[in-house]
MIDREN-272222 format. One line per field, with one value per residue (C-alpha): x, y, z; residue number from 1. Coordinates in pm, 1 decimal. Layout:
<rs>
X = c(X	...) .
Y = c(Y	...) .
Z = c(Z	...) .
k = c(NUM	...) .
</rs>
This chain:
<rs>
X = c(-1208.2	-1547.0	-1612.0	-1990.7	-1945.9	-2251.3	-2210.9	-1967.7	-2057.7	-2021.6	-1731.7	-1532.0	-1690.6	-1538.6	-1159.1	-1255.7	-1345.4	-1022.6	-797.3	-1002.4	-964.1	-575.3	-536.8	-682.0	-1019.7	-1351.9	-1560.8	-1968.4	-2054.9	-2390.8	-2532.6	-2902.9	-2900.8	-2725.5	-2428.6	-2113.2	-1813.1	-1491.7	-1427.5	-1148.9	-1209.1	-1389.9	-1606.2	-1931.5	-2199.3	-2547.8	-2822.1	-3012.1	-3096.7	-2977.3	-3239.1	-3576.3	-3473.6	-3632.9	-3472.1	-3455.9	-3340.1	-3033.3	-2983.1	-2899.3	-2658.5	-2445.6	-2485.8	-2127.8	-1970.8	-1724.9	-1689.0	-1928.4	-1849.3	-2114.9	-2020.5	-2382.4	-2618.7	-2615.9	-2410.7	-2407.3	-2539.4	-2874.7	-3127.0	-3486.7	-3869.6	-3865.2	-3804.4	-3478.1	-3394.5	-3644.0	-3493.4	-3149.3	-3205.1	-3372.5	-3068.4	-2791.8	-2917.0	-3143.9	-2930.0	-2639.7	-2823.2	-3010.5	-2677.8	-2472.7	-2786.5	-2883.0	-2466.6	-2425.9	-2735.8	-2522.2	-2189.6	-2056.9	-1721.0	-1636.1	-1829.5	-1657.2	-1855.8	-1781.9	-1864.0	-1796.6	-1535.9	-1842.1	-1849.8	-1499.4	-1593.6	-1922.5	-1691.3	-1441.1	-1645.5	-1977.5	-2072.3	-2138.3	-2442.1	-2386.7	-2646.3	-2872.5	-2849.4	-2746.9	-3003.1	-2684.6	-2490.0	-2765.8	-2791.7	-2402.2	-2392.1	-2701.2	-2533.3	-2263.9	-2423.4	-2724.7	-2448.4	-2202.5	-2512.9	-2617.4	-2288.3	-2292.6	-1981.6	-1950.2	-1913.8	-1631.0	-1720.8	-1498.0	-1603.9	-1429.3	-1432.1	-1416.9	-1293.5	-1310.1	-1226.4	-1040.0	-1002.4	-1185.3	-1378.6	-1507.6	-1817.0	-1882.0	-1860.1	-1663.6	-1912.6	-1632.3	-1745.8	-1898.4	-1512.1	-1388.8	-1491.8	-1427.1	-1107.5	-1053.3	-1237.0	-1093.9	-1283.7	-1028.4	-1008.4	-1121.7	-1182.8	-1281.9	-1136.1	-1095.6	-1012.3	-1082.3	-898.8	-880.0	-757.7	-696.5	-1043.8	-727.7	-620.3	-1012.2	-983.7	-686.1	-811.4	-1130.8	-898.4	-734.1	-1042.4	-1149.3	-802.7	-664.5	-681.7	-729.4	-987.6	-775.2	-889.3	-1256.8	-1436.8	-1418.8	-1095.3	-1020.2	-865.7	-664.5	-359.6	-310.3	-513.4	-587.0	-682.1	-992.5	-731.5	-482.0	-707.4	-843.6	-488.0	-352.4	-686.6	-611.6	-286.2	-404.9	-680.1	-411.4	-522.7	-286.8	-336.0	-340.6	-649.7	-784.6	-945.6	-1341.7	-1429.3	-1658.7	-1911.9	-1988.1	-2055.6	-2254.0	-2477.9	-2553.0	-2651.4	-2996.7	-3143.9	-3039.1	-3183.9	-3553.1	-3517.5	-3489.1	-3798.8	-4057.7	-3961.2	-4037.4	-3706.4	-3443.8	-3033.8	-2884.1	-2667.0	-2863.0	-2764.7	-2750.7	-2518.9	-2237.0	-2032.6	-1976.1	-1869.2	-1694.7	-1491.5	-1328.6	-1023.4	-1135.7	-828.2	-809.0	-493.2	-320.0	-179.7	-512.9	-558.0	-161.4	-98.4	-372.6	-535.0	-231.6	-283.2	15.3	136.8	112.6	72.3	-275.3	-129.3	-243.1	-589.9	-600.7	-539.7	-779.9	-1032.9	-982.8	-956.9	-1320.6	-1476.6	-1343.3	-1371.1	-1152.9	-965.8	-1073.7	-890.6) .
Y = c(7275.9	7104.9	6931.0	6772.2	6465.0	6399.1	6058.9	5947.8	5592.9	5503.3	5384.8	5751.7	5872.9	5652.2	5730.3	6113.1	6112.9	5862.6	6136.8	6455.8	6279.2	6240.2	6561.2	6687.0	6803.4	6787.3	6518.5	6462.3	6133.2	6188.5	5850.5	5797.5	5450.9	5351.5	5213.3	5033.1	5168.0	5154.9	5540.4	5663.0	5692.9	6070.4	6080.6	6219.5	5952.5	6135.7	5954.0	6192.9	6171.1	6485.2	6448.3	6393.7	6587.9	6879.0	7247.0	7248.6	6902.0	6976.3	7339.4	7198.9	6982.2	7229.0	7451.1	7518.0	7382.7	7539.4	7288.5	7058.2	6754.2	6598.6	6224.6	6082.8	6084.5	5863.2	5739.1	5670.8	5351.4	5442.5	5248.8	5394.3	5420.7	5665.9	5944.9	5906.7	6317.8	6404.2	6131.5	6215.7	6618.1	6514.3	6305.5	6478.8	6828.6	6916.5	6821.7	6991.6	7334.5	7304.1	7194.5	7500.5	7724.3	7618.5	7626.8	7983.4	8100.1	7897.8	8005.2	7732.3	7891.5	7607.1	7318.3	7002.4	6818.5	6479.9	6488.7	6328.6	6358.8	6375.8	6739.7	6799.5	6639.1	6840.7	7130.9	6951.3	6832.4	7049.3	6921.4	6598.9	6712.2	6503.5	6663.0	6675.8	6292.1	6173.9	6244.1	6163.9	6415.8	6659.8	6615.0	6700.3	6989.2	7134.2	6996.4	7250.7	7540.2	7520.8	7496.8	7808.4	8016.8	7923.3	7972.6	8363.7	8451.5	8384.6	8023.5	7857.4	7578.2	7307.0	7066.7	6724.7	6538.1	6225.8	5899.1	5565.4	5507.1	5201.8	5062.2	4940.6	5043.9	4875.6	4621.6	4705.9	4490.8	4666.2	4808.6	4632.6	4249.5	4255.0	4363.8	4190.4	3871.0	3912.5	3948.8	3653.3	3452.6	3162.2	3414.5	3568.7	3958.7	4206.5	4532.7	4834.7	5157.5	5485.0	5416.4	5620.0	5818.4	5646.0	5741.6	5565.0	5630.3	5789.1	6003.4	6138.0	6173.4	6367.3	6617.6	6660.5	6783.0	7037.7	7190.0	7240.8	7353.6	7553.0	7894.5	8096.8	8146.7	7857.7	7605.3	7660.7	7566.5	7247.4	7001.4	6684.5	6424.8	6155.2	5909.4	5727.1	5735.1	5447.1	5243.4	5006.8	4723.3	4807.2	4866.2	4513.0	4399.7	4508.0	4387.6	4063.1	3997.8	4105.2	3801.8	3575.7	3535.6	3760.7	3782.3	4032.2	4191.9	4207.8	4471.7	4513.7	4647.5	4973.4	4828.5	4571.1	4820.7	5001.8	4736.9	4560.3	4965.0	4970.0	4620.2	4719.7	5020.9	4884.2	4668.2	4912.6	5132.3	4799.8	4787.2	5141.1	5195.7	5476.3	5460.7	5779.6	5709.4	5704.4	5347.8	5508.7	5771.8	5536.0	5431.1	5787.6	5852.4	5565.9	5515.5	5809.9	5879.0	6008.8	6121.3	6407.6	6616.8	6578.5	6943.8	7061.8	6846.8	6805.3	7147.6	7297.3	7032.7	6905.1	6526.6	6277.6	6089.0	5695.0	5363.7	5252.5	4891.6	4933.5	5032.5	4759.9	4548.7	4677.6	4657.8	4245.3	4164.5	4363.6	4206.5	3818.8	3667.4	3356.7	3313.9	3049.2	2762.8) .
Z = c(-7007.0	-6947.6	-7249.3	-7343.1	-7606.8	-7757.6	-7919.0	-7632.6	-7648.5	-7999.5	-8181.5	-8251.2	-7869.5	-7687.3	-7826.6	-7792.8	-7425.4	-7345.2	-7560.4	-7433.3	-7050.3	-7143.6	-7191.0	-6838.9	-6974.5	-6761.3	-6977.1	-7001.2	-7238.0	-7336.0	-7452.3	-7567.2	-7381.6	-7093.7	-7236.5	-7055.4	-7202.0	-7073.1	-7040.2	-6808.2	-6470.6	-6345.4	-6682.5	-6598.5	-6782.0	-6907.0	-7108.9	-7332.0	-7693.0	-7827.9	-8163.9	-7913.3	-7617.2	-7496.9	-7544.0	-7176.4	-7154.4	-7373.7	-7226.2	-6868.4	-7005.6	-7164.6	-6829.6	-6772.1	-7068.3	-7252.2	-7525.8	-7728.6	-7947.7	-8164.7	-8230.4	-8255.8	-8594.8	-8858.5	-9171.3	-9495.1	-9462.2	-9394.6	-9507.2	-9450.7	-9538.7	-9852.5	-9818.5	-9678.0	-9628.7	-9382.5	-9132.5	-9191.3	-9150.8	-8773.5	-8710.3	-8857.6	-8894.7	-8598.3	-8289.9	-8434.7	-8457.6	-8112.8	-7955.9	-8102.1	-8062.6	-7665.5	-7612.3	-7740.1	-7473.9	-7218.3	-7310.5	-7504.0	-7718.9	-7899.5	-8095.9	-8290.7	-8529.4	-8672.0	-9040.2	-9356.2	-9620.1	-9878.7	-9819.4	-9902.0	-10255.0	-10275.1	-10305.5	-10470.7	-10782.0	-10783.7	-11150.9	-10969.3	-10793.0	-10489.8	-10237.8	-10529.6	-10578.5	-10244.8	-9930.9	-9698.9	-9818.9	-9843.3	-9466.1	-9379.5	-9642.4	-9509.6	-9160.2	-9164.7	-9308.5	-9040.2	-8757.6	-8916.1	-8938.3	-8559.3	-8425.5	-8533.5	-8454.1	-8073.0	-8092.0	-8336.9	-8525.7	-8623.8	-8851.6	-8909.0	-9271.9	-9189.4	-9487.4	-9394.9	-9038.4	-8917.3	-8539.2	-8234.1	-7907.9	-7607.0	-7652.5	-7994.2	-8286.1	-8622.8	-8888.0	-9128.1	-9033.7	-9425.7	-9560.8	-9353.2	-9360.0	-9753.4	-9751.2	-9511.4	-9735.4	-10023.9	-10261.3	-10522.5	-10420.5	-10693.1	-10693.8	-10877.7	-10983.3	-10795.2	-10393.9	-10073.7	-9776.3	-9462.4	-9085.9	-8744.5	-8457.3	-8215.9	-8487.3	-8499.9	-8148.0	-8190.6	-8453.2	-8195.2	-7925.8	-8143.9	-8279.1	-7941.3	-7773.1	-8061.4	-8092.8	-8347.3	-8675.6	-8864.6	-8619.9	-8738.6	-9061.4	-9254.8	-9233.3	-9385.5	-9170.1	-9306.4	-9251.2	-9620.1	-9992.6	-10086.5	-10384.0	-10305.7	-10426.0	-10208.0	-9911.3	-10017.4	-9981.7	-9677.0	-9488.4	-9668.3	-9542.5	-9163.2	-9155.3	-9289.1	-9653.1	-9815.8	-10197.6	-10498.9	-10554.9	-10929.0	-11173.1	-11137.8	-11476.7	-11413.7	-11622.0	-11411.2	-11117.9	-11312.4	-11399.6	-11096.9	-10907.3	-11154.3	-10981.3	-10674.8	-10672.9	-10799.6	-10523.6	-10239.4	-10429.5	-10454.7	-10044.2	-10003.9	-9903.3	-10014.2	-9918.1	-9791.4	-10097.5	-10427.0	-10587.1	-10963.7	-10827.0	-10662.5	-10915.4	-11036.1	-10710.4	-10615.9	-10887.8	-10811.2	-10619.5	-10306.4	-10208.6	-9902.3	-9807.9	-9453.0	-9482.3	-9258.0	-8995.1	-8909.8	-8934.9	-8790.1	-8583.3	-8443.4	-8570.9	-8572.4	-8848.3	-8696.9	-8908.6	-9027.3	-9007.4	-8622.3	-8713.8	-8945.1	-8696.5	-8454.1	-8723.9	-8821.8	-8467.9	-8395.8	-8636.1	-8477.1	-8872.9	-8860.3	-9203.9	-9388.7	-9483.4) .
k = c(1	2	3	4	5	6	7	8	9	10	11	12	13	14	15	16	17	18	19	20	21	22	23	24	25	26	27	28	29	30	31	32	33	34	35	36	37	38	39	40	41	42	43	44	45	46	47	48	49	50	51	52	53	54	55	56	57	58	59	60	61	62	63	64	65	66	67	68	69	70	71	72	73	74	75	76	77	78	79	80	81	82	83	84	85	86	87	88	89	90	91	92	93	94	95	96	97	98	99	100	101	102	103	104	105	106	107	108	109	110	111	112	113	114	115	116	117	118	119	120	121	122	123	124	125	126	127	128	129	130	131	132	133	134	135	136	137	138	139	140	141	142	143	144	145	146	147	148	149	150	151	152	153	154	155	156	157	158	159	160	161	162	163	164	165	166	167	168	169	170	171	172	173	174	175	176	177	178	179	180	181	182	183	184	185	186	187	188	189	190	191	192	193	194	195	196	197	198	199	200	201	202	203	204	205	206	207	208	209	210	211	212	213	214	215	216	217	218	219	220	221	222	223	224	225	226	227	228	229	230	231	232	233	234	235	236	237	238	239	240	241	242	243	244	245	246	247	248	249	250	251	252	253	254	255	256	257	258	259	260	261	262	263	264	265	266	267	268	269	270	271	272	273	274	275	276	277	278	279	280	281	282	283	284	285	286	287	288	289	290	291	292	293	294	295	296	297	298	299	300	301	302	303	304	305	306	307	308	309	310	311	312	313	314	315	316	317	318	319	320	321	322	323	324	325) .
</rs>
């Protein structure tokens, strides 16, 4: 299968086209810089920006491609002149529909794309409000409904939840330096309520290769992908004990989350700034389990059970912190 990753020289890319290349497939990186990652040998390197392209730009790429994975966009870190929606819809929104879109014309059957696990809990808890309150998750709701409703029904879409995602790729430095660097510090570890889902980048890799080689209706739609559930404390821990400062994490009363979102928030507004997470709205969220089910993606997507210790790893090792002390 020819394969077009979009995205294929970021941190989840580069594991897709190595696992996608593994399995015999026909790859395309699509990169909107030139990039020097260490993809197998045979990839096909193309540097486009999906989001500024032209329609005929992104149409001759797909030309011949019978699969399409969009790894690129943007995160819920944003940070970004207010307001914050209309740059995450051109990021996270618009690419996605012009890819499936232009790849139905050219004969595209099958379309992965790497979302987030915030959708799953848009679902999950709908009193919350989250794309109401949160212009991130606005984008990936509105993310997959655009790309269901392009797709019609000659072009299966599979779209990936994605939690917290731990490991490493070529040249790139870990997005978890911050955590990191925390939990190989002498500062005592605390923590608050609730925790978070988390997976290994190969298993990611492995959950795009079965959306795209699967057959069968069950294979499209939404599907959480996750190795362990977490508590923050115990995610806290277990990156702890990897930098060499292993110790026990302690309670962060809610409260004192709660308090400290407020100033942070007036902060970002005298900027002229706006998060693609509201600041008021994280501790509701946050504090809550945001636990996923494996059932999905191991059952359907084909992903392997495998330790997250390795990912862990991976991670402390990317971010080159030296424990203090």
């Amino acid at each position: 299968m020819r394969i077009v990753v979009v995205g294929g020289g970021g941190f989840v890319g580069q594991h897709v086209v190595e696992e996608l290349v593994r399995r015999g497939h026909e790859v395309v990186a699509v990169t909107r810089r030139a990039v020097r990652a260490a993809w197998p040998e045979g990839v096909t390197h193309r540097v486009l920006d999906a989001q500024h392209a032209t329609d005929g730009e992104v149409a001759d790429l797909l030309v011949g491609g019978e699969g399409v994975v969009f790894a690129a966009g943007v995160d819920d870190r944003t940070l970004v002149p207010a307001p914050a929606y209309p740059v995450l819809h051109a990021a996270n929104v618009v690419p996605v529909v012009r890819l499936v879109s232009l790849g139905r014309a050219a004969g595209v059957k099958r379309v992965v794309v790497l979302g987030s696990y915030f959708t799953h809990f848009t679902r999950r808890w709908p009193e919350l409000e989250l794309p109401e309150r949160h212009p991130y998750i606005r984008s990936r709701v509105e993310q997959v409904r655009a790309a269901m409703e392009a797709a019609g029904s000659e072009v299966r879409v599979t779209v990936l939840e994605l939690p917290f995602i731990f490991g490493a790729a070529s040249g790139l430095r870990s997005q978890w330096v911050p955590l990191v660097a925390y939990a190989a510090s002498r500062l005592p570890l605390v923590a608050p309520e609730g925790g978070t889902a988390a997976v290994a980048v190969e298993q990611v890799a492995e959950a795009v290769a079965g959306g795209l080689e699967r057959d069968g209706e069950a294979a499209g739609g939404c599907h959480p992908v996750v190795e362990e559930n977490l508590r923050w404390g115990a995610l806290l821990e277990r990156l702890a004990r990897v930098t060499g400062r292993p110790r026990s994490a302690h309670r962060l009363p809610s409260g004192v989350l709660r308090a400290a979102m407020p100033p942070v928030g007036l902060v970002y507004r005298v900027k002229g700034l706006e998060p693609g997470l509201e600041t008021a709205g994280l501790p509701s969220l946050f504090l809550r389990e945001l636990f996923l089910d494996p059932t999905s993606c191991r059952e359907v997507l084909g992903v392997q059970p495998r330790e997250l210790d390795a990912a862990l790893e991976a991670t402390v090792a990317a971010c080159d912190v030296p424990a203090s002390g």
